[in-house]
C-alpha positions in Angstrom: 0.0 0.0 0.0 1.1 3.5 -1.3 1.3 5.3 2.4 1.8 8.5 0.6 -1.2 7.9 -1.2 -3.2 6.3 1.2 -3.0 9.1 3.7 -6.6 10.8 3.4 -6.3 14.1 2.4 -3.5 13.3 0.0 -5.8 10.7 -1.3 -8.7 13.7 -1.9 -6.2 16.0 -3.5 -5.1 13.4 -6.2 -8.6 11.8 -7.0 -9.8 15.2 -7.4 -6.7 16.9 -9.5 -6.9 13.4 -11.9 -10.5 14.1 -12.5 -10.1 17.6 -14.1 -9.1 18.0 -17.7 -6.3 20.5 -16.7 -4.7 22.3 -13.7 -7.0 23.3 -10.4 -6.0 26.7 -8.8 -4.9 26.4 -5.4 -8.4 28.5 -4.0 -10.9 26.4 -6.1 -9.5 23.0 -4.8 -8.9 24.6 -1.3 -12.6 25.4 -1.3 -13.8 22.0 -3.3 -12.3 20.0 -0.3 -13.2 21.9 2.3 -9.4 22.3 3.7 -7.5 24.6 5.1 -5.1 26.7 3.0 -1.9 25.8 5.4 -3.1 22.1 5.8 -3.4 21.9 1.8 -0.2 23.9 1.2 1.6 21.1 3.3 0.1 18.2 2.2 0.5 19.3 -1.7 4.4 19.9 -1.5 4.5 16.6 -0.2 3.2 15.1 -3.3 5.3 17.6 -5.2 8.3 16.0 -3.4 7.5 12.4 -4.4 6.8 14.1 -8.5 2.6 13.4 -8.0 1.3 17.1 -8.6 2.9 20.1 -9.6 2.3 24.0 -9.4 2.7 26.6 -11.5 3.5 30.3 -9.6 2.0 33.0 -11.2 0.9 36.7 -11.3 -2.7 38.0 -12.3 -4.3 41.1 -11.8 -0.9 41.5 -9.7 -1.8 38.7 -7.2 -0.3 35.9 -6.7 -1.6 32.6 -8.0 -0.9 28.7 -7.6 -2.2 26.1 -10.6 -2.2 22.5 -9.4 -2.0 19.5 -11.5 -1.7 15.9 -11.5 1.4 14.3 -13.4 1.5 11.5 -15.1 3.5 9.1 -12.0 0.8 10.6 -9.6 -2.0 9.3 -11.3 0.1 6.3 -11.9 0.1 5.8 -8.2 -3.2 6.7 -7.6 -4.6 4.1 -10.7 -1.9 1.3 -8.3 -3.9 2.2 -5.3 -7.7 2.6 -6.0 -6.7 -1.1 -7.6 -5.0 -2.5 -4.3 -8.0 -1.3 -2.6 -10.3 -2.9 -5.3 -8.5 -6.3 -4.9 -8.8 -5.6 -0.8 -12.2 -5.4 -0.9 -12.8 -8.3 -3.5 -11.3 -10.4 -1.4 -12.9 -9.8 1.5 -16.0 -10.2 -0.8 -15.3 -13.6 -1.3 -14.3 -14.0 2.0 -17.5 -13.4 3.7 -19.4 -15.4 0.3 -17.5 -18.2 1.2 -18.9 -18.2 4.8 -22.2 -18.2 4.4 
């Protein structure tokens, strides 16, 4: 199991960034999962340290703006993990079929 991954919040940031066609600015997918700006700050330079998302620093209207987007070896690890959790619960499935 992926324990970078895994961890909740990191798990919400990546499904969401590898749902959406292109980049997500840092306010929009602060707002969308309801976190904190510090807490999501943190846990998004974490992915950027293992090369799942990166940001793009920018100026608009002369204020500072963050674009966030999933790369391709984040939503590699993401497709790894959702599967690992599919085969989990399959076997579980089967598991608790066989019981009965």
């Amino acid at each position: 199991m992926n324990k970078l991954v895994h961890e909740h919040a990191r798990l919400r940031i990546l499904t969401l960034l590898a749902s959406e066609s292109g980049p997500v600015p840092f306010t929009a997918l602060r707002d969308r999962l309801g976190m904190t700006g510090g807490n999501l700050s943190v846990q998004i330079k974490t992915l950027e340290d293992a090369g799942y998302v990166a940001t793009e620093k920018y100026f608009a209207d002369k204020k500072p703006r963050t674009d966030v987007r999933v790369t391709a070896e984040g939503e590699a690890a993401l497709i790894a993990h959702l599967e690992e959790l599919e085969n989990l619960l399959a076997g579980l499935k089967a598991a608790k079929g066989a019981e009965r």
